[in-house]
C-alpha positions in Angstrom: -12.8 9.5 4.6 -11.2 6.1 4.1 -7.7 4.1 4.3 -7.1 1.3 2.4 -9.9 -1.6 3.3 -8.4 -4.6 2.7 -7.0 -5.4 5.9 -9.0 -5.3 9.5 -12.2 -4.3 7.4 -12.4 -7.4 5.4 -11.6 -10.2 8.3 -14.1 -7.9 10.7 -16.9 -8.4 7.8 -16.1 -11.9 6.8 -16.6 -13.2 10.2 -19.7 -11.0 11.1 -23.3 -12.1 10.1 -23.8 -11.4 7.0 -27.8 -11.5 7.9 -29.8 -10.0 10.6 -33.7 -11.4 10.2 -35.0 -14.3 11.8 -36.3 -15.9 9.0 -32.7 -15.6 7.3 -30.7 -17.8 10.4 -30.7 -20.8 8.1 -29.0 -19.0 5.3 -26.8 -17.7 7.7 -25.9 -20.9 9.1 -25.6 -22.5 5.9 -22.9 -19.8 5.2 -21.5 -20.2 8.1 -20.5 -23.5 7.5 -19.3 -22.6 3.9 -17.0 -20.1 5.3 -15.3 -22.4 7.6 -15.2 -25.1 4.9 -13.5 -22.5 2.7 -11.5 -21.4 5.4 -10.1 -25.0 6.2 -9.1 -25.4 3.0 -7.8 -22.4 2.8 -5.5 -22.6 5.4 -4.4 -27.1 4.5 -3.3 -25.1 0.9 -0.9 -22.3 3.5 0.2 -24.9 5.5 1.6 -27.4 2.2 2.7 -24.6 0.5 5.3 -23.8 3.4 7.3 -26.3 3.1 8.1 -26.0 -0.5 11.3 -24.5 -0.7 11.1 -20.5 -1.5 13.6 -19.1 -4.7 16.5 -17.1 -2.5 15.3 -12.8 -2.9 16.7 -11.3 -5.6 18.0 -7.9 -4.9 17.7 -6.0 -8.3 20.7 -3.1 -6.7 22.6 -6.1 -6.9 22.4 -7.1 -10.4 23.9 -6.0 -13.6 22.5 -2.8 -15.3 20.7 -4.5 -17.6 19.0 -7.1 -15.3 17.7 -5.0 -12.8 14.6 -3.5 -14.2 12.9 -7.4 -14.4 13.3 -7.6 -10.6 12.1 -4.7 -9.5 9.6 -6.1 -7.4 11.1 -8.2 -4.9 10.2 -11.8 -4.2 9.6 -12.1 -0.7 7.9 -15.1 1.0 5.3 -13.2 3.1 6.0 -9.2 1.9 3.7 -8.2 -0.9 4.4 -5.7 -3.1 8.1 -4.5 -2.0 9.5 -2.6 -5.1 12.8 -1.0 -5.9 12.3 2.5 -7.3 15.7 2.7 -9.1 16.2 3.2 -12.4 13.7 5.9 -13.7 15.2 8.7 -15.5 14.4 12.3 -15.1 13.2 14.8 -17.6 17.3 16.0 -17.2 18.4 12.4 -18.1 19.6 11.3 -14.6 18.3 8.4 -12.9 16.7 7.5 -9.6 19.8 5.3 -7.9 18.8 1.5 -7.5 18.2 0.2 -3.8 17.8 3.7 -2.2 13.8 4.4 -2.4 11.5 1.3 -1.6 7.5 0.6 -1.3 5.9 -2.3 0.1 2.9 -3.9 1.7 2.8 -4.1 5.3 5.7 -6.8 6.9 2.8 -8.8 8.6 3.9 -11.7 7.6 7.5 -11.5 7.2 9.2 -15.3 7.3 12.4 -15.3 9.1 14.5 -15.4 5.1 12.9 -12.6 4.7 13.8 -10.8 7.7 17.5 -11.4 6.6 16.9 -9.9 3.9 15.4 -6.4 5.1 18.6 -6.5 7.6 21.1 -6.9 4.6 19.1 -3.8 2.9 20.8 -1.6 5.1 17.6 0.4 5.5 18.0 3.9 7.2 14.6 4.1 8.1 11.2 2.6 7.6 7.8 4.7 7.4 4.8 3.5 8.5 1.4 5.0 7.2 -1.1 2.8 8.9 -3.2 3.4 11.2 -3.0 2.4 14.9 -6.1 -0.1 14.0 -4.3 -1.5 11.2 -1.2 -1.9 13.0 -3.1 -3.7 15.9 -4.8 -5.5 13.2 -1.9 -6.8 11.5 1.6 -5.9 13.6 4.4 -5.6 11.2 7.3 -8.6 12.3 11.0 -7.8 11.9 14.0 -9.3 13.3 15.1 -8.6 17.0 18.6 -8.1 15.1 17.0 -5.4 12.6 18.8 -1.6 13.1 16.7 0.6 10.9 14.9 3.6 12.5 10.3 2.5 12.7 8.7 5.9 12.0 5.2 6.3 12.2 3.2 8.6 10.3 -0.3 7.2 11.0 -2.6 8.3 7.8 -6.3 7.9 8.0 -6.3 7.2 11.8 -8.7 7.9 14.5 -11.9 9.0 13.6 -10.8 8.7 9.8 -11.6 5.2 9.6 -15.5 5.3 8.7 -14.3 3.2 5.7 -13.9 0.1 7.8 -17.2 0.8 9.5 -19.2 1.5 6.2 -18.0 -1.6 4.5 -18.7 -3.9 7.8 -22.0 -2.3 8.1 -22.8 -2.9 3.9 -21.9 -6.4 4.6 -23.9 -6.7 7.3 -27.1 -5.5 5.5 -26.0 -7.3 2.3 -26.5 -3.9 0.1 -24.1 -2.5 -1.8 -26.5 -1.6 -4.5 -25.7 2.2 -3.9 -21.8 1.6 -3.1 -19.7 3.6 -5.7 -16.2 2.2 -4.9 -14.2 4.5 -8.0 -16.0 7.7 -6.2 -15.1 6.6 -3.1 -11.5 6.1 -3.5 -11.4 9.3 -5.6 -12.8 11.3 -3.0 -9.8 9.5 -0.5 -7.2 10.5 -2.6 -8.7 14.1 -2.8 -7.9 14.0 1.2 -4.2 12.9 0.4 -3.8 15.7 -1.2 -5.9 18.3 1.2 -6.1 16.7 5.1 -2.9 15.0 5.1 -0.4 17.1 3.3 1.6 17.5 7.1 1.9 14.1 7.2 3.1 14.0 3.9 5.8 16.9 4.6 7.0 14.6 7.5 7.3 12.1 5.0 10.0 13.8 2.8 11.2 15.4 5.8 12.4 11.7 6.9 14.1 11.1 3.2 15.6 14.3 2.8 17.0 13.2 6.8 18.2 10.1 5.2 20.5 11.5 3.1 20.6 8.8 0.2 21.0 6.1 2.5 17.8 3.1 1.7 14.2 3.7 2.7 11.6 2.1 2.4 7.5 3.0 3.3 4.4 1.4 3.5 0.8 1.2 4.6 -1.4 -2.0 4.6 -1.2 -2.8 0.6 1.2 0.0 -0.3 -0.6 1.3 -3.2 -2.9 4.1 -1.8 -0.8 6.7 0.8 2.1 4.4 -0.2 1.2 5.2 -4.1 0.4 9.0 -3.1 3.8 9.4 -1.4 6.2 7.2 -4.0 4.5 9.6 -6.6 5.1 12.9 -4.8 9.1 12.2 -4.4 9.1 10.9 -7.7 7.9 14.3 -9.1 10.0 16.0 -7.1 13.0 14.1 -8.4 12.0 14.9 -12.0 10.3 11.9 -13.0 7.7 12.4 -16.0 4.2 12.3 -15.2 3.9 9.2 -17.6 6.2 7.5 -15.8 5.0 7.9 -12.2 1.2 6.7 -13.6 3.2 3.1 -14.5 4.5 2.9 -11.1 1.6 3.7 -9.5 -0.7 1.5 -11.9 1.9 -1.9 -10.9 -0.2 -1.9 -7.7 -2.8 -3.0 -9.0 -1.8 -6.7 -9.8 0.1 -7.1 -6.7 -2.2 -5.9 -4.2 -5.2 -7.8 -5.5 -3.1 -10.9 -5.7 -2.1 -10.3 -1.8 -5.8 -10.1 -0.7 -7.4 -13.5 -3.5 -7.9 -15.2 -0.6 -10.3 -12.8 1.3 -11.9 -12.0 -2.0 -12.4 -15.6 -2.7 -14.4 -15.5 0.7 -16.5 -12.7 -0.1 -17.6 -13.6 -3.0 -18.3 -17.2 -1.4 -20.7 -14.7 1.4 -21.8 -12.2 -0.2 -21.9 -12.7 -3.8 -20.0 -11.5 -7.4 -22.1 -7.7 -6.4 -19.4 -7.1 -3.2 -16.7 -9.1 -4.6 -16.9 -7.1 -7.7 -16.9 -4.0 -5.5 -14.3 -4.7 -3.0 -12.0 -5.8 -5.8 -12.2 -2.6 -7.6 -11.3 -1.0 -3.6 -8.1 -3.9 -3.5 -6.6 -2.0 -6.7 -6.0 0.9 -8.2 -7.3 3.4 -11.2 -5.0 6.4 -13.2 -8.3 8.1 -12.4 -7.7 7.9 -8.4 -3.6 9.3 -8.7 -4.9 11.9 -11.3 -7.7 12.9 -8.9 -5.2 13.8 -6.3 -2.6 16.0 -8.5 -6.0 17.7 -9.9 -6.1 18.7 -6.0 -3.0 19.8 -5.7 -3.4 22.2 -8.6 -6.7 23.5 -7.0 -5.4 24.1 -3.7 -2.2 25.6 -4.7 -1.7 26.6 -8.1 0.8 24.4 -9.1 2.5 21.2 -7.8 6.0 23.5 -7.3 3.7 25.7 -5.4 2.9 22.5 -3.5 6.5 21.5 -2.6 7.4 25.0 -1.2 4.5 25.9 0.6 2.7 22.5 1.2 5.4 20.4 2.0 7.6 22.8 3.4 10.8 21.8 0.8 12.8 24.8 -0.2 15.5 24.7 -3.1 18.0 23.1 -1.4 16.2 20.5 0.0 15.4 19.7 -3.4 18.5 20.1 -4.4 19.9 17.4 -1.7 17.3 15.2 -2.5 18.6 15.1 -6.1 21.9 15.0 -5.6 22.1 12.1 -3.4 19.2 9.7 -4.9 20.4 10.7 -8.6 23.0 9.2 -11.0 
């Protein structure tokens, strides 16, 4: 099965030969030279862009009531994707408290403002999903200063990363003629909800520890294990099903906007066929969320079924959770 491709699996195939015959080396060659062209370009646009002034973070816990839904994705320089769960009411008509539950993108490339930042969240803990690839890939950067707890609960590591290797090998061989990526994210969110469910208990294991003080968790884009998770609490909490979908469906914007660049690239390489493709892999469908609570029904009858005997919460724990991350 797969984790999310947009990281490691992208660079590896943008910088491997796209062709493999002889009588294809001056294509290559030729797109070769575009790449790096791009690429220069690329990076003279990063480099002119850092030194216009960023707008200071605006921390939506911070703001009045009525303001805070507008900001709930924080604008960090180099964090994508970093949003406040607060403020979604429960089928009992409390609400989720505002900057208690956050999920981000990975802190790759965290600018020092935004290190400050994190450290004034007053984070208890901070969850990792990625792989160790991923994480050698692309090593999360936080201040020496920083005081939260790094947990990691590697999803889709080891010999779960085929994704990476199908893709790199598709773009290698130029054909994804047969590549179905909706299927293939659908299947990967089947596994959330089947292979991974320990990993998942250790998850709300580490909020329930964290006893209403702020978290936050992530994975490369945070919208797939990060999406699978954030949507798990939220039903626990009492958030409608509706309501959950929206969260999970803000991804989408966000996490392709992180990645335009490397999509820019492969379509430069490899045509609108794979760009089409890999951007469908860089978002996210209702289909792919709704695939995985289909599994949980399957496998165990009912999603309360699921937190008792899947995840290992009893009453209490519930209980706890709602009391301290509910108005």
């Amino acid at each position: 099965m797969a984790y999310c491709p947009q990281c490691a699996s992208i660079r590896a195939m943008l910088c491997s030969s796209p062709l493999n015959t002889r009588d294809q080396v001056g294509e290559t060659v030729n797109k070769k030279k575009l790449f790096w062209s791009a690429f220069a370009v690329l990076a003279l646009s990063i480099t002119v862009i850092q030194f216009i002034p960023s707008e200071p973070v605006v921390i939506p816990s911070r703001l009045p009531a009525e303001q805070r839904e507008a900001h709930r994705v924080l604008n960090f320089e180099g964090i994508s994707n970093f949003r406040d769960l607060g403020g979604y009411a429960t089928t009992q008509g409390r609400k989720i408290r505002w900057g208690k539950l956050y999920r981000s993108g990975n802190f790759a490339e965290t600018s020092r403002a935004d290190q400050k930042v994190l450290d004034g969240l007053t984070l208890k803990a901070l969850i990792d999903f990625r792989s160790l690839a991923e994480k050698e890939e692309e090593p999360n950067q936080f201040a020496k200063s920083s005081k939260f707890k790094i947990v990691e609960i590697p999803i889709m590591d080891g010999g779960d990363n085929s994704v990476g290797e199908e893709i790199i090998a598709r773009f290698d061989s130029g054909d994804f003629s047969d590549f179905e990526p909706t299927a293939f994210m659908i299947e990967a969110n089947r596994e959330f909800a089947k292979t991974f469910t320990p990993q998942f208990s250790q998850f709300i294991q580490e909020v329930l520890k964290a006893k209403g003080q702020p978290i936050v968790w992530h994975c490369s884009a945070g919208k797939d294990r990060t999406g699978f998770a954030a949507a798990i609490l939220l039903r626990i909490l009492g958030v409608p099903d509706d309501v959950i979908m929206s969260d999970y469906m803000l991804s989408r914007d966000y996490a392709i906007a992180a990645r335009q660049q490397e999509l820019s690239l492969v379509r430069l390489l490899q045509g609108k066929e794979a760009a089409d493709k890999i951007a469908i892999l860089l978002g996210v469908e209702e289909a792919w969320l709704q695939a995985a609570f289909d599994t949980i029904d399957e496998q165990y009858g009912s999603f309360d079924n699921y937190i008792h005997q899947a995840l290992g919460l009893d009453d209490t724990g519930i209980t706890t959770l709602r009391n301290t991350l509910l108005e």
